[in-house]
Residue frames as qw, qx, qy, qz and C-alpha x, y, z in Angstrom:
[[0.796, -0.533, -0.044, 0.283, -60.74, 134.69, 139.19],
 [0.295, 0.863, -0.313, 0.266, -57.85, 137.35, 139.31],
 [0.800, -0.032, -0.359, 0.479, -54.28, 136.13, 140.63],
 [0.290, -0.922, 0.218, -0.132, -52.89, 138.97, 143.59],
 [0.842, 0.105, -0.439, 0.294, -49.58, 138.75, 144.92],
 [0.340, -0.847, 0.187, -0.364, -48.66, 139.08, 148.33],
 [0.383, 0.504, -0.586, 0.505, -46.25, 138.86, 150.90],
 [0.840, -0.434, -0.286, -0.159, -46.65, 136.58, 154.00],
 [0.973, -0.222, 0.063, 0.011, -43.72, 136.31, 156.20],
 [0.145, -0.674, 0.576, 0.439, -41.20, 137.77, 154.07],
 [0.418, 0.019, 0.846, 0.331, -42.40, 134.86, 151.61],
 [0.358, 0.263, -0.169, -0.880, -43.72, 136.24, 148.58],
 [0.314, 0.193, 0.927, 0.064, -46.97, 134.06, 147.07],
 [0.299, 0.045, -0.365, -0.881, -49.37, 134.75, 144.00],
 [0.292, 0.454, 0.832, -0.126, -53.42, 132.94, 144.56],
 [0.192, -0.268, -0.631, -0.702, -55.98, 133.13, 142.71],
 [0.025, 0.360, 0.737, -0.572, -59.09, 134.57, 144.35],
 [0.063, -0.701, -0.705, -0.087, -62.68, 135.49, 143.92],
 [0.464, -0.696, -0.252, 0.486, -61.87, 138.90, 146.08],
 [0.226, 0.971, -0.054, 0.053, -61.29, 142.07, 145.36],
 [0.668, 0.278, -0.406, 0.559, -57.41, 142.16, 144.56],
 [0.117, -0.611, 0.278, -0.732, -57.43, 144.95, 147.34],
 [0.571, -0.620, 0.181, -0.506, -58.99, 143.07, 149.79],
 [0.980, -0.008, -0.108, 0.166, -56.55, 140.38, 149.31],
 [0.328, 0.553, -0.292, 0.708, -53.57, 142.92, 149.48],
 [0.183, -0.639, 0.363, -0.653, -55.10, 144.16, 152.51],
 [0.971, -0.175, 0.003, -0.165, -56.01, 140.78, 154.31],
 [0.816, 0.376, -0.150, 0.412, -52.43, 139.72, 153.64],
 [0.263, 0.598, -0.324, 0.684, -50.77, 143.25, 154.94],
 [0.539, -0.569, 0.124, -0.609, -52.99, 142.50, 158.09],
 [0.967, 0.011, -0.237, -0.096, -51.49, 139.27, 158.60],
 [0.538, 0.586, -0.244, 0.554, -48.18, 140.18, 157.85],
 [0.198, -0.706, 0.047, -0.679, -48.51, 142.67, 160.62],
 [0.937, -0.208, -0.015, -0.281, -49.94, 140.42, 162.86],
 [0.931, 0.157, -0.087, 0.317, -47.17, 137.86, 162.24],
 [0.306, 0.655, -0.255, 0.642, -44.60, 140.94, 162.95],
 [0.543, -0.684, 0.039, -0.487, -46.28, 141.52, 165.85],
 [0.944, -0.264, 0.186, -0.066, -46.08, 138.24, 167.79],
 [0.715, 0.223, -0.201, 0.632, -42.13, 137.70, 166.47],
 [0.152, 0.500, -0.402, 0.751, -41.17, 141.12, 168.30],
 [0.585, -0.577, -0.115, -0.558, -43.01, 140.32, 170.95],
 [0.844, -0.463, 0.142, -0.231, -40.99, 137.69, 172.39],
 [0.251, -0.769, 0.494, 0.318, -37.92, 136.35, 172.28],
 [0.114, 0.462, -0.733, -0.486, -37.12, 133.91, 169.62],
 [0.620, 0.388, 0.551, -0.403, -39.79, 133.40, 167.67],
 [0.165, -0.140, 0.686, 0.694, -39.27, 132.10, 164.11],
 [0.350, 0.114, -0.116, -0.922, -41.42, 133.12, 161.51],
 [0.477, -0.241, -0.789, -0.302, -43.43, 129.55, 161.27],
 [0.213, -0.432, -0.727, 0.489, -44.12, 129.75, 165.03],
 [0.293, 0.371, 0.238, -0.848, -45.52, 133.47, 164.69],
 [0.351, 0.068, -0.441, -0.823, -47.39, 132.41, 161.83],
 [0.374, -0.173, -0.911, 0.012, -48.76, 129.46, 163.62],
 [0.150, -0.416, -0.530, 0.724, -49.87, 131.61, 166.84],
 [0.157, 0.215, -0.123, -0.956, -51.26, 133.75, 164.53],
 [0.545, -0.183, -0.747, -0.333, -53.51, 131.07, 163.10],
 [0.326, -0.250, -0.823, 0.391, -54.52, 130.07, 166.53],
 [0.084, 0.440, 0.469, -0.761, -55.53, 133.37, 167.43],
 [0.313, 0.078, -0.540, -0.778, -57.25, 133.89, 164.16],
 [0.459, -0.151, -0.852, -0.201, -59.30, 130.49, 164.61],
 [0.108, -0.382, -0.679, 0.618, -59.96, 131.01, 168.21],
 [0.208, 0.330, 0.091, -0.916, -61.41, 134.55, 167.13],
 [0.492, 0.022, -0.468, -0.734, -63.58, 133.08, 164.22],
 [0.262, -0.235, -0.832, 0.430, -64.50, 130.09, 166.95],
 [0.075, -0.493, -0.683, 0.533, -66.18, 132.33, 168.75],
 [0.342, 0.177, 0.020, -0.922, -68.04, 134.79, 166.30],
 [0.372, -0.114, -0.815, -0.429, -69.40, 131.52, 164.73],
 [0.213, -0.201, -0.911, 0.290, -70.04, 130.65, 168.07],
 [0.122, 0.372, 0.210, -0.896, -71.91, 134.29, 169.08],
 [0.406, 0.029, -0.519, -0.752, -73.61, 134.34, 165.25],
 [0.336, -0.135, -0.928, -0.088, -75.38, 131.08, 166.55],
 [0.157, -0.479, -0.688, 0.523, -76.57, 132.28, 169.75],
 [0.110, 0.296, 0.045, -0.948, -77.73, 135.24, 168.01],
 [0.313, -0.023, -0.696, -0.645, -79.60, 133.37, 165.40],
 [0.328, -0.319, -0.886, 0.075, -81.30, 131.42, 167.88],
 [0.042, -0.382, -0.446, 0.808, -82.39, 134.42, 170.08],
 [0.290, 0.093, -0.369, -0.878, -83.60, 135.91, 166.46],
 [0.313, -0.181, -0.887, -0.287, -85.86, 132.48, 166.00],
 [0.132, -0.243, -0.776, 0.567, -87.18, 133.21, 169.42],
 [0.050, 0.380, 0.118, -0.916, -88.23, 136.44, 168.82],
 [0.395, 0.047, -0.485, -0.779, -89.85, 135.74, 165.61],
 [0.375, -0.403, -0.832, -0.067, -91.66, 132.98, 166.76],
 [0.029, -0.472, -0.636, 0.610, -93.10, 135.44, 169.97],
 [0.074, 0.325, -0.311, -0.890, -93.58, 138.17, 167.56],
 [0.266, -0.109, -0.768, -0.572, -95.90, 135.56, 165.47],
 [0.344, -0.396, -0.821, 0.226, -97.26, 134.15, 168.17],
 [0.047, 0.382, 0.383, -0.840, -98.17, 137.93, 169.57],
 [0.264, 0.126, -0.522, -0.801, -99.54, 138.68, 165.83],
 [0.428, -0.241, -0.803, -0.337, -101.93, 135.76, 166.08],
 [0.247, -0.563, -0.688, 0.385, -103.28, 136.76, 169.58],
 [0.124, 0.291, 0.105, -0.943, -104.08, 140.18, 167.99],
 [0.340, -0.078, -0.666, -0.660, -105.51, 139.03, 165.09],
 [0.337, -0.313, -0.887, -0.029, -107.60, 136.74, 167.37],
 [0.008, 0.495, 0.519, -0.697, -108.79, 139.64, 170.06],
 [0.225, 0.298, -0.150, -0.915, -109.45, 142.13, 167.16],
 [0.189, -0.144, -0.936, -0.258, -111.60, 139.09, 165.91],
 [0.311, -0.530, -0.746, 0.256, -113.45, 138.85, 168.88],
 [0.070, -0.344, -0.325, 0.878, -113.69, 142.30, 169.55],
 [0.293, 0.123, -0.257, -0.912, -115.68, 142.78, 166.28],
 [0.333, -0.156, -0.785, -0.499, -117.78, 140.37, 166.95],
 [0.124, -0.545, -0.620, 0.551, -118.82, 141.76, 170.31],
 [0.079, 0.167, -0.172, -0.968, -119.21, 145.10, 168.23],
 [0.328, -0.068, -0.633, -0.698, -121.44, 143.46, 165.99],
 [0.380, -0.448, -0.803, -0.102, -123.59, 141.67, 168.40],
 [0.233, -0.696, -0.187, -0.654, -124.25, 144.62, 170.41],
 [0.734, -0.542, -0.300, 0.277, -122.69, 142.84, 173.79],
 [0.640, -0.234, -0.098, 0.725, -119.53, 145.87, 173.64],
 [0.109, 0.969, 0.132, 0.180, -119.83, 149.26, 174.15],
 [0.743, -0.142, 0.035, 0.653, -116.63, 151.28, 173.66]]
């Protein structure tokens, strides 16, 4: 675990993270940003409120890929299950087909 130190806010803070130090630097500078944003954006907005709003729209935004990732997983299950379910009605015709071969009922 490597300690980074970054800058939130104008508030300076050292963690300890798993993460590439970079992608904590840059996670952080994107925040920052973010947080910059939403203070010029409006009229007096202290830096806890933009940093709240900024959370909010963060959370909303991970809300709803969690929410998307789901509906995708399920859609995946679907598929695989038709996908088997086609696999096992080939297997079964090509079954049957060689055993019309073999009994001499299928000419092809």
């Amino acid at each position: 675990m490597e300690k980074v130190k970054i800058i939130i806010a104008g508030v300076p803070y050292t963690i300890a993270t798993d993460n590439n130090p970079e992608y904590t630097v840059n996670l952080a500078k994107e925040i920052e940003a973010k947080i910059n944003s939403v203070m010029s954006a409006g009229s007096f907005v202290s830096p806890t409120q933009a940093t709240v709003l900024t959370l909010l729209e963060y959370a909303d935004e991970v809300n709803k890929l969690t929410e998307n990732a789901e509906t995708m997983k399920q859609q995946l299950k679907e598929y695989l299950t038709d996908a088997a379910q086609a696999k096992s009605e080939r297997d079964m015709l090509k079954r049957e087909l060689a055993k019309l071969k073999k009994n001499g009922n299928g000419e092809f």
